[in-house]
Every structure is written in structure tokens, then in C-alpha cells.
C-alpha positions in Angstrom: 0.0 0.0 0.0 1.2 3.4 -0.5 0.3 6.8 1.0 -0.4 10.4 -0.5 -0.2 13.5 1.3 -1.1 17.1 0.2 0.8 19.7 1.8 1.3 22.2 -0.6 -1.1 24.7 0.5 -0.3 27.9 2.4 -2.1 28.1 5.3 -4.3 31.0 4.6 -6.6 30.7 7.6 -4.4 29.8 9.9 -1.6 32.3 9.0 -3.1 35.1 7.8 -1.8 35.9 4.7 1.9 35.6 6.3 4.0 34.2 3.3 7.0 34.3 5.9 5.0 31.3 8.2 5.9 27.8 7.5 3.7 25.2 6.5 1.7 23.8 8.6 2.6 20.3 8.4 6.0 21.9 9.8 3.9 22.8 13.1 5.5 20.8 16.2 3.6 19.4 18.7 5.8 18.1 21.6 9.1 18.4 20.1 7.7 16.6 16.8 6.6 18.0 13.7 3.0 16.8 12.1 5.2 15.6 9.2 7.5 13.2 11.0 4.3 11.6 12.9 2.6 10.9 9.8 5.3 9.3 8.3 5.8 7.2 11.5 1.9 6.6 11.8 2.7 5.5 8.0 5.4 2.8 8.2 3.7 1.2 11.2 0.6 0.0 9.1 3.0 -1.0 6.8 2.8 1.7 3.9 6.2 1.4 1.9 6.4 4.3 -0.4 4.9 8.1 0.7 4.2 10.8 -1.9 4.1 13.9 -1.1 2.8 17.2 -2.9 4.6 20.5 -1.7 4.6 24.3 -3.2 4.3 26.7 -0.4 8.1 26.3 1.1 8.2 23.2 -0.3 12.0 23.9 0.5 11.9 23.4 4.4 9.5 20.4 3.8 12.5 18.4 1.9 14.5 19.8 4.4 12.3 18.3 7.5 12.2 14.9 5.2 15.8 14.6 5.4 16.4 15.4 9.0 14.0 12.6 9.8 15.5 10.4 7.8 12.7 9.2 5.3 13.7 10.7 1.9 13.9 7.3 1.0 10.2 6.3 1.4 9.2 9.6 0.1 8.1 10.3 -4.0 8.2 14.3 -4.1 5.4 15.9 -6.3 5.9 19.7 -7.4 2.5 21.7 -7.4 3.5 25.3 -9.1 -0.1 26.5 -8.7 -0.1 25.7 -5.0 -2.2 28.8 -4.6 -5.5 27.8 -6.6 -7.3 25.1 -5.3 -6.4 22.1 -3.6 -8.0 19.7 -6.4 -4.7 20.7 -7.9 -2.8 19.0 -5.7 -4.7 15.8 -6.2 -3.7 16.6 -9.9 -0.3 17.0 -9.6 0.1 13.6 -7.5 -2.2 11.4 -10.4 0.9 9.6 -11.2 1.3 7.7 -8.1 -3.0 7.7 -8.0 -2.7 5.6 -11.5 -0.4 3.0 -10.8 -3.2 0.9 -9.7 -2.2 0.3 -5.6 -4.4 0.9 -2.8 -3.6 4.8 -1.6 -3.9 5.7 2.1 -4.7 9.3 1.0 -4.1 11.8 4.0 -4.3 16.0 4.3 -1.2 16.7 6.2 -2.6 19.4 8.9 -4.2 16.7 11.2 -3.0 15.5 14.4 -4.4 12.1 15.1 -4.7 9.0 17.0 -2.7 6.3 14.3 -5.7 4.1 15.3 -7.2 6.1 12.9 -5.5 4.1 10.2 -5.7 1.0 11.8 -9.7 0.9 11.8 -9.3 2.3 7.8 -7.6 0.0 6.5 -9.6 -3.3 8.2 -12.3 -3.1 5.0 -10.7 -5.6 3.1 -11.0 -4.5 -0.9 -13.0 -1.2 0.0 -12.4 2.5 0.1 -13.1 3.7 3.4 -13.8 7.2 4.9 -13.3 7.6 8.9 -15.8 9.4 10.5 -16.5 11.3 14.0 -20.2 11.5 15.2 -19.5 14.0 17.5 -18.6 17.4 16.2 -19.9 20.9 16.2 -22.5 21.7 14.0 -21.9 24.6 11.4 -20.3 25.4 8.2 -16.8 24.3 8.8 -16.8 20.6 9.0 -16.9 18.4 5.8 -19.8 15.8 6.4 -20.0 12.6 5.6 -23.4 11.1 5.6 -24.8 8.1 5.2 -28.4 6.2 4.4 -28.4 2.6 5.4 -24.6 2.0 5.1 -24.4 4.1 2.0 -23.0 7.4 1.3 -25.2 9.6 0.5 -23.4 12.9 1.0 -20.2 14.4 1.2 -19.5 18.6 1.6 -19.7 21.2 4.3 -23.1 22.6 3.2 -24.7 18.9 2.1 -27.5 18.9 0.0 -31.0 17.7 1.4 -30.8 14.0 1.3 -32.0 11.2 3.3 -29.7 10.1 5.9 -29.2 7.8 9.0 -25.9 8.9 9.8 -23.6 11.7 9.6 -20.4 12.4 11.0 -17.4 14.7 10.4 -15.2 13.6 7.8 -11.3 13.7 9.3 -9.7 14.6 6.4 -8.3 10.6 5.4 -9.2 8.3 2.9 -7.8 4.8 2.2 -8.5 4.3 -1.4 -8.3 1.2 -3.6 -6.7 1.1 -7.2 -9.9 1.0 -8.8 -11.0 4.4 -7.0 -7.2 6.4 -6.7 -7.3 6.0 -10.9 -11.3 7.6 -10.8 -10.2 10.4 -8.5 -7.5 11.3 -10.6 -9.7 11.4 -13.5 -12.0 13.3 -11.9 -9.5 15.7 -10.6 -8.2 16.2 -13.8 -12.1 18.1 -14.9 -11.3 20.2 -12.3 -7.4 21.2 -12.8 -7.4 20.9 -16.7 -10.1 24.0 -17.9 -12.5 23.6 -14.9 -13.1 24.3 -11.7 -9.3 25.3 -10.7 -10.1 26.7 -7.2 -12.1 23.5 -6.0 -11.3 21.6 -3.1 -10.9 18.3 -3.6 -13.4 17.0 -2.0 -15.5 17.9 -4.9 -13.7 15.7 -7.1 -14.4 12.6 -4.4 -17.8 13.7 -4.2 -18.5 13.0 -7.6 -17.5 9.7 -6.9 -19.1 8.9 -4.4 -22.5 10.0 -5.2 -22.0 8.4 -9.1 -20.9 5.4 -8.0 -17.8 5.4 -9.8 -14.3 4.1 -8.3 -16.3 1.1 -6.7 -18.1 0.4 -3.5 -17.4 3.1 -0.8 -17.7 2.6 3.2 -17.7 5.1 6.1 -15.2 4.0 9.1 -16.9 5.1 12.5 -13.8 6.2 14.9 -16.1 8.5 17.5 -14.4 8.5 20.8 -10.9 8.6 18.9 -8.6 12.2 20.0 -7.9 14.0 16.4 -7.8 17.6 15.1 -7.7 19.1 11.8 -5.3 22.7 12.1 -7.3 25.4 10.2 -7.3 28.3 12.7 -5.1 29.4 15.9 -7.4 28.0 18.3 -7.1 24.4 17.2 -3.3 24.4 17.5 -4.2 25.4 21.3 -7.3 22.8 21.9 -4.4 20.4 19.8 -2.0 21.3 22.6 -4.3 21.1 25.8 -6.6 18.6 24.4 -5.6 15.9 21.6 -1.8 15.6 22.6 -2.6 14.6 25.9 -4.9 12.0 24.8 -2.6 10.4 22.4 -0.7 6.8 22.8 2.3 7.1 24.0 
């Protein structure tokens, strides 16, 4: 299995505009930056080769890489247009998306409980989205909702559907061949004369709600310490709140 992360964004809402600011997958939390514990999270479930899209100081990223000593499990993508939007990224990276694997697919501003993965990748031949039943209720959160086992739903402002179950998506997906190679297509609509400012998730969306890229399954992990770093308060509550919780 391999893994994909994006981090080539810059941070907007959590820096402010500040071009001088380092990325955020650069932000340390106990001595350790969220970079190196993904790739640690990554080669205990057993995930041999990591690619990784950078843009914005995509220079101190390679330069974090080698000081933790994984350059050697990690594929380098350059975005150039790191600015527009993130469906972009998933663009740029539709190389290692193609190649027919099953892709642990990861945004790189989350600080997380590696049981996470663990409970991901159990489905056996399905792509899986892990999901937290308990969050606060607004705009922010991307929700993932589901009617009898099925998704149904999958953006911050859903659509009126008929649900059982919703939850907030945590920003991970583990993908199988089939559905890396559709998401890359579907990027591609976006990235290639479309959409360029997208997020993503619009691309999975399609997807899921088509039916294309095979059968899809959410991943319940409520009760499970994560955060996803978008504004200053969450790199407090991740302080005071998640790092505590975390396995040793």
C-alpha cells in the first residue's frame, strides 16, 4: 500500500496571509513535527512508499524529510499552482494515483490518533472514509453522511438528502486502485479548464455520489482524540486537548 499527502497549500486561515509562516505540516507538537508523525503513523501499518505534494516552502519540507530520515520512502510531487485550489494537488500527485495500488490518501494538517488508520484500513477491498459523530455543528466541517450503510453525502453545506448517519469527515481516505485512478480522472475536470479553485473534496464527491471508483464505506472512529489545524485556536485545543490523549 502506498500513502499520498497534500501539503502544498499555504495556510491562509491559519496564518493570515503571512508568506513568511511555515507550512503547517511543519507545526511541532511536543518536540515533533506533524510531518514526522505521519510518516511514523505510516510505516507502522505498513505503507512502503509516501508521496508527497509541496509548493508553499516546499523547500523546508524536503529539508524536514531529510532530518528525519525518510527521503527514502518519500516520491516528491511539485505543485507550481499551489495557490489555486487544492484539487490541484490531487492533480499534480495522479501519477502515483494511477499506478493501480491501494492509496492511504491523507491532508497533512491533522493531528491524530494512528488508530485512525488501523480501523481504515480493516475493510478488506474497500475505500473507506473515517468518520466522527460527535462534532460541532456549522459550516466548517466536511460531512459525511450516510443512508443505510451508503454514502449519500459528502461537503460542508450537504444537499438535502435522506440520511441515518452523519459524522465529520477527518480529512483521510484509504483508497483502492480502482477508486485512486477515478479520483485522478475526476481531478483532472477540475485542474485541466475547470473548476481550478475546487477543493478536492468535490472531485471525491463526484464519486461517491456516481458510483464510480467502486463500493465506498464510512469508518466510525467517534471517541478517537484527532484535530484538523485550520485556525489558531485548534493548535491550542491540539495542545491542551488531543496531545494529551494520544498513545504514548
Amino acid at each position: 500500500m502506498k500513502a499520498l499527502i497534500l501539503a502544498a497549500g499555504v495556510g491562509a486561515r491559519l496564518f493570515g496571509g503571512d508568506d513568511k509562516a511555515s507550512p503547517k505540516s511543519l507545526l511541532r507538537f511536543a518536540g515533533k513535527s506533524l510531518m514526522a508523525r505521519h510518516i511514523e503513523n505510516l510505516v507502522s501499518v505498513g505503507v512502503d512508499e509516501i508521496g508527497l505534494v509541496l509548493g508553499y516552502h516546499e523547500e523546508e519540507i524536503k529539508a524536514e524529510i531529510d532530518i528525519i530520515g525518510a527521503a527514502d520512502r518519500v516520491r516528491l510531487f511539485h505543485n507550481p499552482r499551489f495557490r489555486e485550489g487544492s484539487v490541484v494537488s490531487m492533480w499534480t500527485a495522479r501519477d502515483l494515483l494511477k499506478e493501480g495500488d491501494d492509496v492511504l490518501f491523507m491532508d497533512a494538517d491533522v493531528l491524530y490518533d494512528p488508530t485512525i488508520l488501523d480501523r481504515m484500513i480493516a475493510p478488506s477491498g474497500m475505500t473507506s472514509f473515517p468518520y466522527n459523530r460527535e462534532f460541532e455543528a456549522g459550516d466548517e466541517p466536511v460531512k459525511f453522511m450516510l443512508q443505510e450503510s451508503r454514502p449519500v453525502e459528502f461537503r460542508k453545506v450537504p444537499d438535502k438528502v435522506s440520511y441515518d448517519t452523519v459524522g465529520e469527515w477527518v480529512g483521510f481516505i484509504r483508497m483502492t486502485g480502482e477508486f485512486a485512478a477515478a479520483v485522478a480522472d475526476q481531478a483532472r475536470k477540475y485542474a485541466v479548464g475547470g473548476d481550478v479553485h475546487a477543493p478536492y473534496e468535490d472531485a471525491v464527491r463526484d464519486l461517491l455520489l456516481n458510483g464510480a471508483g467502486g463500493p465506498a464505506v464510512g469508518v466510525d472512529i467517534t471517541g478517537l482524540p484527532w484535530i484538523e489545524i485550520d485556525f489558531p485556536e485548534d493548535i491550542e485545543r491540539a495542545e491542551k486537548e488531543i496531545l494529551p490523549a494520544l498513545p504514548a
